[in-house]
C-alpha positions as CSV (number, residue, x, y, z in Angstrom):
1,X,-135.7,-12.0,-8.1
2,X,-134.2,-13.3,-10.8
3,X,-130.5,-12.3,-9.3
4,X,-130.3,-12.6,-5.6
5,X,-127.5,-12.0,-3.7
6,X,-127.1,-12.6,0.0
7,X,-124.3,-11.4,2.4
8,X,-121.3,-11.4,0.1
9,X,-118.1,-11.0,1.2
10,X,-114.9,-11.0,-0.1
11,X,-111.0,-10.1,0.8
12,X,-107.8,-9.9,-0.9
13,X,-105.4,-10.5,1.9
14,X,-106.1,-8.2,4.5
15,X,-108.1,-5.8,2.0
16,X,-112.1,-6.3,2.3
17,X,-113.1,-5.6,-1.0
18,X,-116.8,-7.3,-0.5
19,X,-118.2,-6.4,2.9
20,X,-121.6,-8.7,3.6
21,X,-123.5,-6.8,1.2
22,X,-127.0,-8.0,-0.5
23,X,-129.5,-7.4,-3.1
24,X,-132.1,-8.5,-5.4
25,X,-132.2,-7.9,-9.4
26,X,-136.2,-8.3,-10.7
27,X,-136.8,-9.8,-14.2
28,X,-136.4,-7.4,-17.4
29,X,-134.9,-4.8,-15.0
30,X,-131.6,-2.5,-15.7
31,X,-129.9,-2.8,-12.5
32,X,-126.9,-0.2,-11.7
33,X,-124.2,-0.9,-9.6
34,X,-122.3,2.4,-9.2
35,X,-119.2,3.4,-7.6
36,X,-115.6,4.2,-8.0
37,X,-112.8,2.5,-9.3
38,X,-111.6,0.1,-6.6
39,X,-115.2,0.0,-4.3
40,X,-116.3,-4.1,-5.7
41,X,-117.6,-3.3,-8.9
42,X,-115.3,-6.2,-10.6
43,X,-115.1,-8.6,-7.8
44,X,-118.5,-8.6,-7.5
45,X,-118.8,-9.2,-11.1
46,X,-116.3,-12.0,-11.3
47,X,-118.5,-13.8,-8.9
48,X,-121.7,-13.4,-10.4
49,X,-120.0,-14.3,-13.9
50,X,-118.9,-17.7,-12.2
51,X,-115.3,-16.3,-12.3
52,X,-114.9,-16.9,-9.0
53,X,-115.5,-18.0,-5.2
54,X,-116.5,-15.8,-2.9
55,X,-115.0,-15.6,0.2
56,X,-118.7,-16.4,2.3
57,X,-122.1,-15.4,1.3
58,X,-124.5,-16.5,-1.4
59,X,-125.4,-15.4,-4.8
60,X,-127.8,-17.1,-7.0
61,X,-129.2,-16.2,-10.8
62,X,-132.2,-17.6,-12.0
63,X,-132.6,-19.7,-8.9
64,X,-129.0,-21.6,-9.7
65,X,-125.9,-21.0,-7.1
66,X,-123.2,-19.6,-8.7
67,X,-120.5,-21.5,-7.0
68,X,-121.9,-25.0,-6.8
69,X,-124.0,-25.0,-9.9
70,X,-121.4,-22.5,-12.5
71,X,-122.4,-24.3,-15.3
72,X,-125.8,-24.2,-14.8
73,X,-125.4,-20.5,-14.4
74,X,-123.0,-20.3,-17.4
75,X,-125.9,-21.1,-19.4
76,X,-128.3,-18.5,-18.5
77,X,-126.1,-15.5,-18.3
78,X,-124.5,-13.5,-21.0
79,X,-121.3,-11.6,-20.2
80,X,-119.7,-8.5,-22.2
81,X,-116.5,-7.9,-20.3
82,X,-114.9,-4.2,-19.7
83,X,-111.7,-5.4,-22.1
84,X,-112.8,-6.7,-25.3
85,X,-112.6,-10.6,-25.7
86,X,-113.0,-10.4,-29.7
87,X,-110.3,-11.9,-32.1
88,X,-108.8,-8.6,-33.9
89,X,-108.0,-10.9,-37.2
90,X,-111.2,-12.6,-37.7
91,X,-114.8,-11.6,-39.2
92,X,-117.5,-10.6,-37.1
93,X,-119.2,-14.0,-38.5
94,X,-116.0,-15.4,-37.5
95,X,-116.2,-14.6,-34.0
96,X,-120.2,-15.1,-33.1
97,X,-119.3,-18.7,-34.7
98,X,-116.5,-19.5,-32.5
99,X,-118.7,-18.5,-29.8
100,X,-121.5,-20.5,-30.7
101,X,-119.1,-23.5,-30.9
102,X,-118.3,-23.0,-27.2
103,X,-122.0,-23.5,-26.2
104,X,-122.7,-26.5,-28.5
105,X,-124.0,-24.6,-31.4
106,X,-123.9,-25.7,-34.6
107,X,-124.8,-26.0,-38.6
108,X,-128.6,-23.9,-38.6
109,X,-129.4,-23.4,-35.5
110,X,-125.9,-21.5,-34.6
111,X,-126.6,-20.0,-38.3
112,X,-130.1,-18.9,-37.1
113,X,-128.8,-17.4,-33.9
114,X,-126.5,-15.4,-35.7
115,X,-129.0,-14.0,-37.9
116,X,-130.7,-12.8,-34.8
117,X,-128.5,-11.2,-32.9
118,X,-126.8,-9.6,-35.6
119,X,-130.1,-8.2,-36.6
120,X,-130.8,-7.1,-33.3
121,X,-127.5,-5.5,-32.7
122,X,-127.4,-3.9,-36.3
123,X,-124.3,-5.3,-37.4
124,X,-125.8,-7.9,-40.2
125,X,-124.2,-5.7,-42.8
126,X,-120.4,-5.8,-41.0
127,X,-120.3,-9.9,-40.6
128,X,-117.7,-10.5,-43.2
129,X,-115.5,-7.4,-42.1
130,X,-112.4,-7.9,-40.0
131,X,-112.8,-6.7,-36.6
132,X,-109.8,-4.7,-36.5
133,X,-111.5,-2.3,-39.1
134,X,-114.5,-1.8,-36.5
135,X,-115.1,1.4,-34.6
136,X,-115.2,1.2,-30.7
137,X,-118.6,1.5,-30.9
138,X,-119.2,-1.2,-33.3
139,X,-116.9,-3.6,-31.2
140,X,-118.7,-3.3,-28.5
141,X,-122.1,-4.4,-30.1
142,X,-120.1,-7.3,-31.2
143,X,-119.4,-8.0,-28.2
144,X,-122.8,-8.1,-27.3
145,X,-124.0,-10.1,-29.5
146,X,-121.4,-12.9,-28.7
147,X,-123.0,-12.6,-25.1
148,X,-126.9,-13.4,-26.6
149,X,-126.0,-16.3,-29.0
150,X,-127.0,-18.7,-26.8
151,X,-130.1,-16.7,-25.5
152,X,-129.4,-15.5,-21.9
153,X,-131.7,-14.1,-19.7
154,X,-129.5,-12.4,-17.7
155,X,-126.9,-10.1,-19.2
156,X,-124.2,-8.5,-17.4
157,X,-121.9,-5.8,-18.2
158,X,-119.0,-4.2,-16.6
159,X,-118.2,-0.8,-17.9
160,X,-119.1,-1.3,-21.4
161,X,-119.2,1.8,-22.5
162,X,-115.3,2.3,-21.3
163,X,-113.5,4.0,-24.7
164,X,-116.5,5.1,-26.6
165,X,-117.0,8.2,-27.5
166,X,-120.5,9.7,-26.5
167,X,-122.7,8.8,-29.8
168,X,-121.2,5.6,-29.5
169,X,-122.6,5.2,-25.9
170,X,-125.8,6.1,-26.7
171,X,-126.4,4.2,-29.4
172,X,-124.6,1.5,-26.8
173,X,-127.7,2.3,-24.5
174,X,-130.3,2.4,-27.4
175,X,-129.4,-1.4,-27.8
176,X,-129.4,-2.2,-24.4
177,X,-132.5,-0.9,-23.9
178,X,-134.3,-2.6,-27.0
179,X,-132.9,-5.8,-25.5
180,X,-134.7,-5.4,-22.0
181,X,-138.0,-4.1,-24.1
182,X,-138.1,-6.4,-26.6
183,X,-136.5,-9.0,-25.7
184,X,-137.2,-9.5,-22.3
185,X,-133.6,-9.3,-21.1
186,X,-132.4,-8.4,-17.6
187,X,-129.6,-6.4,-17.4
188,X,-127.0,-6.2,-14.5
189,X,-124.2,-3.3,-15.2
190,X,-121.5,-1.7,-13.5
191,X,-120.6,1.6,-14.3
192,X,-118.8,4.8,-12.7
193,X,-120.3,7.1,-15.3
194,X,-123.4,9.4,-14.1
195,X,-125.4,10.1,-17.1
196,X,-125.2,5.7,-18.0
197,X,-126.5,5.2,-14.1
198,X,-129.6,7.8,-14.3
199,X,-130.5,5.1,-17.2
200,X,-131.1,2.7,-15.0
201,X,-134.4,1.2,-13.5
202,X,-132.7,0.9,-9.8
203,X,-128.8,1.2,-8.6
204,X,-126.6,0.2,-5.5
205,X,-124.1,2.8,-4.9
206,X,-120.9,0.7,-4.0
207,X,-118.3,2.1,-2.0
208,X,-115.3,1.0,0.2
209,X,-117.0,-3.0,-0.7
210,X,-120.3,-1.9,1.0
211,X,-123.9,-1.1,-0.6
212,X,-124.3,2.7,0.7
213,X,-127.6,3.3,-1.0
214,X,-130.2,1.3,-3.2
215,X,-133.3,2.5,-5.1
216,X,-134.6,4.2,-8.3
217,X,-132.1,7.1,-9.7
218,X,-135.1,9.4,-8.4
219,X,-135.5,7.6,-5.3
220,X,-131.7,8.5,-4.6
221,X,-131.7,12.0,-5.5
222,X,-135.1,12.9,-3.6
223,X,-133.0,12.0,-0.1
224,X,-130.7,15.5,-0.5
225,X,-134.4,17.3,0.3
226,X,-133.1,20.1,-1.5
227,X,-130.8,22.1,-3.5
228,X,-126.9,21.8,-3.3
229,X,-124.7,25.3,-3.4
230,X,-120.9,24.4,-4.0
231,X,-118.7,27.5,-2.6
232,X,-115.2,28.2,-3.5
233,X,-112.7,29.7,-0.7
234,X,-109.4,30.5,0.8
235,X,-110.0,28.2,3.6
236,X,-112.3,25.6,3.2
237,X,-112.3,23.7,6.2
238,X,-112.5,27.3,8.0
239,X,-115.4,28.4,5.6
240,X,-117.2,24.6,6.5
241,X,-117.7,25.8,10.5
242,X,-118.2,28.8,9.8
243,X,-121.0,28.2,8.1
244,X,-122.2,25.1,10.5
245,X,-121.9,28.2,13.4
246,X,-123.7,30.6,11.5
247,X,-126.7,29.1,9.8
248,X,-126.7,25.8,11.7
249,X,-126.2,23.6,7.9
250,X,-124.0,20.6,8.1
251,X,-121.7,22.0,5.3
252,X,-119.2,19.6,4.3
253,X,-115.3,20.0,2.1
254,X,-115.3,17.5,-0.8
255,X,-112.7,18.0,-3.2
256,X,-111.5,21.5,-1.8
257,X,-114.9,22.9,-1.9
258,X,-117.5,23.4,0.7
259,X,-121.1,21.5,-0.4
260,X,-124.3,22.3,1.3
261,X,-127.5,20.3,0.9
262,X,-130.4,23.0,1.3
263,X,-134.2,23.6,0.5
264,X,-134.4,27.1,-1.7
265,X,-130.7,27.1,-2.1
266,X,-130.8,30.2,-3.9
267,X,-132.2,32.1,-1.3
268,X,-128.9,30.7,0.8
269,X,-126.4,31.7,-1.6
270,X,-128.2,35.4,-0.7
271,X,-127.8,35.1,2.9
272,X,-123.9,33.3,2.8
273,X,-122.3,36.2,0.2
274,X,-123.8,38.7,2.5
275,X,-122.6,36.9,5.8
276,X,-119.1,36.8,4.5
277,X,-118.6,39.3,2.3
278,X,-115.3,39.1,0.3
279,X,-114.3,35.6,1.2
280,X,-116.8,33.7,-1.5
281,X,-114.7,33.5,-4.7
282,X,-117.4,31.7,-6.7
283,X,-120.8,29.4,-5.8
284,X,-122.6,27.3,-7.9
285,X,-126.0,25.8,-7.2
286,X,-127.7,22.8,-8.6
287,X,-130.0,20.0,-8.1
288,X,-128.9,16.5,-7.0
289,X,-127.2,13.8,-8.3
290,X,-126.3,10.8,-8.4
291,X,-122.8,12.1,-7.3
292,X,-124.5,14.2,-4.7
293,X,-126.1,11.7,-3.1
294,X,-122.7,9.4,-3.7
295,X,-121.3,12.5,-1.4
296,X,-124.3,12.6,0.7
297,X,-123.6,8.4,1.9
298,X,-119.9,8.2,2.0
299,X,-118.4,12.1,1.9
300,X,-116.5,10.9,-1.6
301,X,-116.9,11.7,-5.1
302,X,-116.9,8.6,-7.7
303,X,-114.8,10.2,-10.2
């Protein structure tokens, strides 16, 4: 594994935000981590960018500690942070060459570098425009290139794609997945968006500090075994046994609705409209997701 991490844990005060969790990232892999605001996305991301200590545990990227050997991580990590770190008044050129200065880069070879990764990003034809004249989307590829000057093999990102508009995250994910393809580049994200985690080659669902669920996006969704039908009542928590009394489901409230995980849901939504005629204001049935089976671990929705 080229990121390993080994009974983490972290607390602010008396809050656990990091609760012993663990994991492995493989080489040239897109690795999720998914969950909602406030469940250790960004603590766990400060410590695996060396921005700090965690309280006990271990994590280690590309066989260096990140605690006792930070600059020896530093070196093989590139990190695009959720707020942009780019200087509004300078050039694109500008900033990649104050960023190559900060890892020892200079005269060709920083020149070089730049050439690359501007290429690569498809920004070569913005270097001499102010940043401030950027789109969002065009920022962020910035940003991204800053992060590869010095030629990382392990790029993290937390929420990237926050503020851009949807052809400006795709594109986001076209580069992203060019550099893992092409380059050979492992990515380690954190994200609370759906459609950015089904991208991914594997994911930990994060929630509350703890790993809930780990896998492939299809892994994940193949544990509902079945078909979810969302129904929309008066009473949900009355509707919820009801059902659990009649057809023996484990129906469950989220968000004032009643979910049911259920093979052939269609043939349920039959049998439930007849049972209780009247009371069903609407139902909706669809195949898992990544929020269903976010539901399915932890009784929560991410958004």
């Amino acid at each position: 594994m080229i990121v390993q991490v080994d009974r983490l844990t972290h607390r602010y005060g008396g809050r656990v935000a990091l609760d012993d969790i663990s994991f492995g990232v493989r080489p040239q892999e897109i690795f999720g981590l998914l969950g909602p605001n406030g469940g250790g996305k960004s603590t766990l991301f400060r410590i695996l960018s060396t921005m700090m200590a965690p309280a006990s545990g271990e994590a280690r990227i590309a066989g260096h500690d990140v605690v006792r050997e930070a600059a020896l991580v530093r070196k093989r990590i590139g990190v695009v942070f959720q707020s942009q770190s780019l200087d509004r008044s300078l050039t694109v050129a500008e900033n990649l060459r104050s960023q190559g200065h900060l890892y020892g880069l200079a005269g060709r070879p920083l020149a070089h570098r730049m050439a690359v990764v501007m290429a690569r990003l498809g920004i070569a034809d913005r270097r001499d425009e102010l940043v401030e004249k950027l789109s969002g989307g065009l920022r962020r590829r910035v940003e991204i290139a800053k992060a590869l000057l010095h030629e990382p093999s392990v790029l993290l990102m937390d929420e990237a794609s926050t503020g851009l508009d949807p052809r400006a995250r795709m594109e986001l994910w076209q580069y992203v997945q060019e550099l893992r393809g092409q380059d050979g580049i492992t990515i380690l994200l954190t994200s609370h968006i759906l459609d950015e985690a089904d991208r991914c080659d594997r994911l930990a669902l994060l929630h509350q500090g703890r790993i809930v669920a780990e896998g492939t996006p299809a892994e994940l969704k193949g544990e509902i075994g079945g078909d979810v039908v969302v129904l929309e009542v008066a009473d949900p928590p009355a509707m919820e046994r009801r059902v659990a009394a009649r057809f023996g489901l484990a129906a469950r409230v989220v968000d004032g609705k009643v979910r049911v995980e259920i093979a052939n849901g269609h043939r349920f939504i039959t049998e439930v409209v007849e049972a209780f005629p009247g009371e069903i204001e609407s139902v909706a049935l669809h195949k898992p997701t990544l929020e269903d089976v976010f539901v399915h671990e932890t009784g929560a929705l991410i958004c």
